[in-house]
C-alpha positions in Angstrom: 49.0 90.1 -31.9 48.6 93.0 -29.2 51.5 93.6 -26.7 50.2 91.8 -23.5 49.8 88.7 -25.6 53.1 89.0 -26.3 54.7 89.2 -23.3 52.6 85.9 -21.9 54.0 84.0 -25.1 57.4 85.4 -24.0 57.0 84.3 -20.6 56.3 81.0 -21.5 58.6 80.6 -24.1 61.4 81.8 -21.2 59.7 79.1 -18.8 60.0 76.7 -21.3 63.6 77.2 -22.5 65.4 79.2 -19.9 66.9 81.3 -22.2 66.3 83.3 -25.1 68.2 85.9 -27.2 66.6 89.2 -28.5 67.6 88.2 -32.2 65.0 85.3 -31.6 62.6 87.4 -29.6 62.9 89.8 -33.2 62.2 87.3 -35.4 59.2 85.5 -33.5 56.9 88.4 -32.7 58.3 91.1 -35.4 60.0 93.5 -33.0 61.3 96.5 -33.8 63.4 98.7 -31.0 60.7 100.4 -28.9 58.4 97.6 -28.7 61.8 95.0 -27.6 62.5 97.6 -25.3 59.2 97.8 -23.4 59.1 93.6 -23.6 62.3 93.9 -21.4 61.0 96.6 -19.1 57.9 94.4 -18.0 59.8 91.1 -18.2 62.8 92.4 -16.3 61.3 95.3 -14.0 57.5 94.6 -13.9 57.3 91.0 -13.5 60.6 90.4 -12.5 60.7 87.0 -14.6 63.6 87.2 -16.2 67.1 89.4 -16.1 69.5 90.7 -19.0 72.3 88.5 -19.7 75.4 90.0 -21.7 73.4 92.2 -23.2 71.9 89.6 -26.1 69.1 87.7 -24.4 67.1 87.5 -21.7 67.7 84.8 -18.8 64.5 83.0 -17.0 64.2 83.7 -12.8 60.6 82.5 -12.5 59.8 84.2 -8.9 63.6 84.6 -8.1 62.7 88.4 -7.6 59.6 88.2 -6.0 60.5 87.5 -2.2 58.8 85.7 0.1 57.6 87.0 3.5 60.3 86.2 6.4 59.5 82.8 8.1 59.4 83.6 12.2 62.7 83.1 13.7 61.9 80.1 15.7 61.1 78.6 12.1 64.0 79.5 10.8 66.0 77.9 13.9 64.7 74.7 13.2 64.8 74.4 9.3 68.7 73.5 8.5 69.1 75.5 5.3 69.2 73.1 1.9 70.8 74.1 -1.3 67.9 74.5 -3.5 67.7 71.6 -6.4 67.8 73.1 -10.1 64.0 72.6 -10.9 63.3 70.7 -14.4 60.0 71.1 -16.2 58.2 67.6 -16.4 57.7 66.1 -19.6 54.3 65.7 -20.5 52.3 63.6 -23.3 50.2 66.3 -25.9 48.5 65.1 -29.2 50.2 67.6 -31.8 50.9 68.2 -35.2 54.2 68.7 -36.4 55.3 70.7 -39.3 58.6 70.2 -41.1 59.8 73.4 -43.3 62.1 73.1 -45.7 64.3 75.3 -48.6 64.5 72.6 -52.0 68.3 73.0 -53.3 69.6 75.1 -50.5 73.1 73.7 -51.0 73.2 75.1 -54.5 71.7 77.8 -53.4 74.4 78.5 -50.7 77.2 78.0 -53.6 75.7 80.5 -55.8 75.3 83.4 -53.1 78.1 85.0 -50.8 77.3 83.8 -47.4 76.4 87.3 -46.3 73.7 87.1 -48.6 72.5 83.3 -48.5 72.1 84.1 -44.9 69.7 87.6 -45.6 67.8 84.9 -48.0 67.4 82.6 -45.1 66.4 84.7 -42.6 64.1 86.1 -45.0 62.3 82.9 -45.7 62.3 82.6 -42.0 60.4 86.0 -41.2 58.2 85.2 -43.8 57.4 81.7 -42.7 57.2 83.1 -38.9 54.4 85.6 -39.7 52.2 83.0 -40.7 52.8 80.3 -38.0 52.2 83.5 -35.4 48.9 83.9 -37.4 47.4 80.4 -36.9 48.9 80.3 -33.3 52.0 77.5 -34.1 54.9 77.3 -31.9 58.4 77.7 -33.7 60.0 74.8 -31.8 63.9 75.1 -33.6 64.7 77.4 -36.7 66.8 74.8 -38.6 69.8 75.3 -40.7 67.8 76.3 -43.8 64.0 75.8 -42.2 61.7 75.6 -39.8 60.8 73.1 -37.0 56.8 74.0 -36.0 54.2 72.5 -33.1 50.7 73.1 -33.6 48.8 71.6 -30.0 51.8 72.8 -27.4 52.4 74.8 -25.8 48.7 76.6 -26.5 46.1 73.6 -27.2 43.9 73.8 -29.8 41.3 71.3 -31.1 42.1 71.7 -35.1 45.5 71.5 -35.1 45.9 69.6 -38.0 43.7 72.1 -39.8 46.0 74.9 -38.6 49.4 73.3 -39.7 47.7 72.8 -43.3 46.7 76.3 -43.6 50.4 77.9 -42.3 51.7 75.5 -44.7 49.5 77.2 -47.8 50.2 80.3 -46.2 53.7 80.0 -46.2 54.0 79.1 -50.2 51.3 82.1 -50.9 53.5 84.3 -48.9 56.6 83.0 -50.2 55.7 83.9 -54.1 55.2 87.2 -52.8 59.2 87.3 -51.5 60.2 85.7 -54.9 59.2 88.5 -56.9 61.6 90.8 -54.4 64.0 88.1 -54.3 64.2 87.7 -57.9 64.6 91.0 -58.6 67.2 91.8 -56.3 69.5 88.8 -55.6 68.8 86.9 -58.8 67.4 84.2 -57.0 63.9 81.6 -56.5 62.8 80.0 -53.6 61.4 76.5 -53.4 60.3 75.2 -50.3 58.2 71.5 -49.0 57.0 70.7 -46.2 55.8 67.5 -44.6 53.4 67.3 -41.3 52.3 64.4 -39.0 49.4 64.6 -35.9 49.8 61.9 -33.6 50.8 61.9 -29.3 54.1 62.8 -28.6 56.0 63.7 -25.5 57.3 67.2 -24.8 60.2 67.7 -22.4 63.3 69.0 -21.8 66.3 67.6 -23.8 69.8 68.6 -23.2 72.1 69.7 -20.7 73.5 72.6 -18.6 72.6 76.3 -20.5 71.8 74.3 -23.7 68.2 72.8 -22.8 65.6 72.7 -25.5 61.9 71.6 -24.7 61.4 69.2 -27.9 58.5 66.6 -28.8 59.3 63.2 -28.8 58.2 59.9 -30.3 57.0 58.9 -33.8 55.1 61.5 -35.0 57.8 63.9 -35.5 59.7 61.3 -37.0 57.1 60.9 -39.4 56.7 64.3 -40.4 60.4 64.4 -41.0 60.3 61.4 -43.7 56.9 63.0 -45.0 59.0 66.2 -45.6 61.8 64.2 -47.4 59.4 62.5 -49.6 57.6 65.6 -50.9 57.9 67.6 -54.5 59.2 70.8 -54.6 56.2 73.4 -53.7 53.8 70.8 -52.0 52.4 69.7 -48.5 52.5 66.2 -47.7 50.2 65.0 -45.0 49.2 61.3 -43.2 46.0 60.6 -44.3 45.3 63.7 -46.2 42.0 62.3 -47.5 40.7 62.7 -44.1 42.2 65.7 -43.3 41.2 67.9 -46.6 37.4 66.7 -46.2 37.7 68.7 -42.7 38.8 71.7 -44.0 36.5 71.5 -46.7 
């Protein structure tokens, strides 16, 4: 993914969420130092779409910085002056898949390892699972406890998104074998991992409150890909219909 695409996922993301730290920025488009840095030199001073915030993540402005020509004076005479209403992002209905991520025994896991190095484990799996879902174009919609919460359909809209959550899920246990054999040898530990996925129409909005606003789908079909997750064997994919769905990709 070149830079430029980069920063127009970034801008959305920002749009989306208001917020957004430079751990998470790290982790979802593989940053290292210089290329972070020049992300917040055209974010903050370029575009002016978004300012530093305490040093750990960068807050959304929109066109805050961009100023608008002055009204003439008579205008401004006759407009009383109105505090400006916090603007919302409207939900809106998508068909999407949705792709559950999971680690199998992570609570044994976490009991076996110092929690220092259960959480390098994690966020390995994490980095791992985040280069393929950039790959096939997903959208990392909440890195869960000991997983990954992933849209295929919103925010970019593709028409074989079902196809695409299949493939980052195939590509997630190839790529996860790989960090095994590292894991293995250096921690003394394996990684199992399932995943369940749903397609179906959801609705995407904001949910929360205050600084702590998330844009989430909502409706059955995550739901679905939830219990579909729950069901499935260690190592495996379950999928509605997968009949169907596998004949596609064929």
């Amino acid at each position: 993914m070149d830079f430029f695409t980069v920063v127009d996922r970034v801008i959305e993301l920002l749009r989306s969420r208001g917020r957004v730290s430079y751990q998470a920025l790290r982790i979802q488009f593989n940053l290292d130092d210089e290329a972070l840095k020049a992300l917040k030199a055209e974010l903050i001073e370029v575009h002016q779409m978004a300012v530093d915030q305490a040093g750990t993540m960068l807050r959304w402005t929109g066109d805050e910085g961009i100023l608008p020509e002055p009204l003439p004076r008579v205008v401004e005479a006759q407009q009383p002056q109105q505090r400006a209403e916090p603007r919302t992002p409207e939900a809106e209905r998508r068909q999407l898949t949705v792709l559950y991520s999971d680690l199998v025994d992570s609570t044994p896991l976490a009991s076996q390892l110092d929690p220092e190095d259960y959480r390098e484990v994690v966020r390995a799996y994490q980095a791992t699972g985040t280069e393929v879902i950039q790959r096939l174009d997903g959208h990392i919609a909440r890195y869960l406890r000991d997983g990954l919460l992933v849209y295929f359909g919103y925010p970019w809209a593709h028409q074989d998104v079902a196809q695409r959550a299949v493939r980052t899920a195939l590509g997630i246990l190839e790529a996860v074998g790989t960090l095994n054999s590292r894991l293995t040898q250096e921690r003394k530990v394996h990684l199992v991992v399932r995943f369940g996925l749903h397609t179906g129409l959801v609705v995407v909005g904001a949910i929360g409150s205050g600084g702590r606003q998330e844009q989430l789908a909502l409706g059955e079909t995550p739901n679905i890909a939830a219990r579909l997750q729950g069901l499935s064997a260690p190592d495996t994919v379950v999928i509605q219909e997968a009949r169907a769905l596998l004949h596609e990709l064929s």
